[in-house]
C-alpha positions as CSV (number, residue, x, y, z in Angstrom):
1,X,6.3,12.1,-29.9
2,X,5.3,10.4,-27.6
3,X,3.4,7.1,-28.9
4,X,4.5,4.8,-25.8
5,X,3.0,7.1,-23.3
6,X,-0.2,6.4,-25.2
7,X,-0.6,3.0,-24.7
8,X,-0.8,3.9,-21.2
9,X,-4.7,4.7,-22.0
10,X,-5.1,3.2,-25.8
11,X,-4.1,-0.3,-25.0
12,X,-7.1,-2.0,-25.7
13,X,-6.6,-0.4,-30.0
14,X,-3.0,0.4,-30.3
15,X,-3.5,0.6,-33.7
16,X,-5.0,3.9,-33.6
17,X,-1.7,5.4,-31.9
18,X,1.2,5.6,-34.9
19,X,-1.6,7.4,-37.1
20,X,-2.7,10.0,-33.9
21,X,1.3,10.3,-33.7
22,X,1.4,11.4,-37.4
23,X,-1.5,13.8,-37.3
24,X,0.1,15.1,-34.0
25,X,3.6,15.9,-35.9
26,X,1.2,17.7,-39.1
27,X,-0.8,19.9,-36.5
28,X,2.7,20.9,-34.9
29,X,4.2,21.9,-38.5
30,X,0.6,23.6,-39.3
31,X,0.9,25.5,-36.2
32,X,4.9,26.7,-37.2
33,X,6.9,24.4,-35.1
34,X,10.2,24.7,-37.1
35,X,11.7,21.6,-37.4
36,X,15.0,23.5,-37.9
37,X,14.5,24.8,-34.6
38,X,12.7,21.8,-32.3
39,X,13.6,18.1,-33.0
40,X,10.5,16.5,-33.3
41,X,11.5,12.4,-31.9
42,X,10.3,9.5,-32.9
43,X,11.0,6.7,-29.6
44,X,11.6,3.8,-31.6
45,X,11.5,0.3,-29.0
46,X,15.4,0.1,-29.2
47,X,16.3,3.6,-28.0
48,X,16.8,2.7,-24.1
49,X,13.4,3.9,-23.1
50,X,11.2,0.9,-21.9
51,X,14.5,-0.9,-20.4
52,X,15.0,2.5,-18.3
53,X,11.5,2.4,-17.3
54,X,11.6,-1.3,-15.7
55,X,14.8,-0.2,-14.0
56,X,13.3,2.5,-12.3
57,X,10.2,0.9,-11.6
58,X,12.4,-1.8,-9.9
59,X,13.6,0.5,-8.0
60,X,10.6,2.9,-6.9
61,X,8.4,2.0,-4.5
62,X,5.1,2.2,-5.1
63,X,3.8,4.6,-1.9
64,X,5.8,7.7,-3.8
65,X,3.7,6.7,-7.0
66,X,0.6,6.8,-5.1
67,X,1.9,10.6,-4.2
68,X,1.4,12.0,-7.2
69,X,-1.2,14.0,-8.0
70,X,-2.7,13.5,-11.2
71,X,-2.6,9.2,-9.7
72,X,-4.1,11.2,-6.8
73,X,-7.1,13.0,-8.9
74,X,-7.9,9.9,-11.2
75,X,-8.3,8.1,-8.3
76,X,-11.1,10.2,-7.0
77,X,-12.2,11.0,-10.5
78,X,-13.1,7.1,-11.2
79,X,-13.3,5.7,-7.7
80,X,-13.5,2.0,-7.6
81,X,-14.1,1.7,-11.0
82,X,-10.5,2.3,-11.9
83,X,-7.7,0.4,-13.0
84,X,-5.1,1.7,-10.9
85,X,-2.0,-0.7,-12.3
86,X,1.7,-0.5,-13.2
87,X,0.2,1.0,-16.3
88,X,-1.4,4.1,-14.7
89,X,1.2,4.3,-11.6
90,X,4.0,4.2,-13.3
91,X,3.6,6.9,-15.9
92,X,5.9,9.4,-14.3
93,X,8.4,6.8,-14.4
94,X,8.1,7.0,-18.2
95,X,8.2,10.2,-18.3
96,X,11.3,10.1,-16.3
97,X,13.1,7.7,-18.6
98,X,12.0,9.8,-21.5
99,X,13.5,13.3,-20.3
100,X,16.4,11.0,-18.8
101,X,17.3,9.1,-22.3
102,X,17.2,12.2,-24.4
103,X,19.0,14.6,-21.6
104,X,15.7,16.5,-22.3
105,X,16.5,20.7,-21.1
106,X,20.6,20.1,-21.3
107,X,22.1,22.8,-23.8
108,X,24.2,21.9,-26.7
């Protein structure tokens, strides 16, 4: 569940995210995810995520950011307009950290 990815484009009322994250894990259930099956997670602040994110952010630079493509489609999509921050740019970073911390696709 992925509630710190939102903030990403809810900042300005994150108080809207923990109850989209709620109706989010109900429509999953209604739909017959099996939560015997798939492990629905909650990223709490502590679980390693947002320090792995700075680390890698330190460490990427910024030209392979601007590489990919959804970064590449917004920008033509709002043009000047945009806010083309750390916010926006380094979203496949969290991403990364996320499939990273949780060793997302390794068998058990």
């Amino acid at each position: 569940m992925a509630d710190w990815h939102a903030l990403t484009t809810h900042y300005e009322d994150p108080h809207i995210i923990e109850e989209s994250v709620w109706d989010m894990v109900v429509d999953w259930l209604a739909a017959g995810v099996d939560p015997n099956n798939a492990t629905p997670v909650y990223p709490v602040p502590h679980t390693g995520t947002c320090e792995l994110h700075v680390l890698l952010s330190m460490i990427t630079p910024l030209s392979w950011l601007e590489r990919v493509p959804s970064y590449k489609d917004q920008q033509l999509q709002l043009g000047d307009s945009g806010s083309f921050d750390l916010r926006f740019s380094g979203y496949p970073l969290l991403q990364s950290a996320d499939i990273l911390i949780y060793r997302a696709g390794m068998c058990r």
